[in-house]
Residue, then its C-alpha position, 0 to 999 in steps of 0.5 A: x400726524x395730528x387726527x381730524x376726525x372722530x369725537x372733538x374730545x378724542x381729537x384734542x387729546x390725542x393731538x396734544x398727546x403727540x406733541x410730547x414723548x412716550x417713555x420706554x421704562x424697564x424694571x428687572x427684579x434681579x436679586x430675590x434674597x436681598x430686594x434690589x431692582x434694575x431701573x432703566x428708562x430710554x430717556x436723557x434725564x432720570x425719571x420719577x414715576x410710581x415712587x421710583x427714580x428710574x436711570x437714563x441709559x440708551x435702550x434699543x427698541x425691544x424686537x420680538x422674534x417669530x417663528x412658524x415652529x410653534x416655539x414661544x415668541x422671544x423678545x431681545x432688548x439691548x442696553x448700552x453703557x451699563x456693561x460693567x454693572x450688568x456683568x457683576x450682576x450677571x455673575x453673582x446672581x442667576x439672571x435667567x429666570x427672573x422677573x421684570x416688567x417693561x412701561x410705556x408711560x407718557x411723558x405729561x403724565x409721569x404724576x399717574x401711576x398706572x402705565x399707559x402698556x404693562x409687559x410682564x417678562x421672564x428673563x430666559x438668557x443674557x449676555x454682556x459685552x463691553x458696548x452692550x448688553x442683551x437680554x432674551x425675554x419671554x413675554x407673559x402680558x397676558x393669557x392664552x384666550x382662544x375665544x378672542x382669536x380674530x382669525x383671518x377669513x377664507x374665500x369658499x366657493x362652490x366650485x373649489x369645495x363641492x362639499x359645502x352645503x348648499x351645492x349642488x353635485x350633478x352628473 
């Protein structure tokens, strides 16, 4: 839906941005001893960006996982097609644990090498069939910052907490 409102210049970016595609790019560091990387893209062609050819292959959008537990929120991502890679992969090396990164870059400016969104992740478990591949990661995009929580506000009247100051309690 193109914008009409808001700086002319704002505008006319973002309604040209809209007529071409974001690209989902993941990149799994799998083997420490000898450098060897995963790279993916939810795209139909391979890709170059930032000095790497990134294969196409069909990725789900990721799905974040949410609980009132307390527990960390997961996110799971499914790849289809690159199950008898991936299971060799899974069984000579220890998948959880390892570190990855998923970019969002846009598709008129693969040329620039910083992505448009960076979500650093940690494997924490994978599994493999012959259609699709899952992989469970925690997301670690930035710090714990309490100072910046935008917490919903709450109604208080006087009447619900006589407690607050400013009321006054009669008999």
């Amino acid at each position: 839906m193109p914008v009409t409102n808001g700086p002319s210049w704002i505008v006319e970016e973002k309604n040209k941005l809209e007529q071409s595609a974001w690209i989902l790019l993941i990149e799994l560091m799998y083997d420490v001893v000898t450098p060897a990387t995963l790279r993916i893209c939810r795209w139909t062609e391979p890709i170059n960006w930032n000095s790497h050819t990134w294969t196409p292959w069909p990725i789900s959008e990721p799905k974040t996982s949410q609980n009132t537990q307390g527990e960390m929120p997961t996110t799971d991502i499914s790849v289809a097609g690159l199950s008898a890679f991936i299971m060799s992969v899974i069984e000579k090396n220890e998948i959880e644990g390892k570190k990855g990164n998923i970019y969002w870059v846009h598709q008129d400016h693969l040329a620039d090498s910083t992505p448009i969104r960076t979500f650093p992740f940690t494997v924490i478990g994978a599994t493999a069939s012959w259609e699709v591949v899952n992989f469970t990661v925690i997301m670690s995009s930035a710090p714990f910052e309490p100072l910046q929580l935008q917490l919903p506000v709450a109604l208080v009247t006087r009447a619900e907490f006589p407690g607050v100051p400013g009321t006054q309690i009669t008999v």
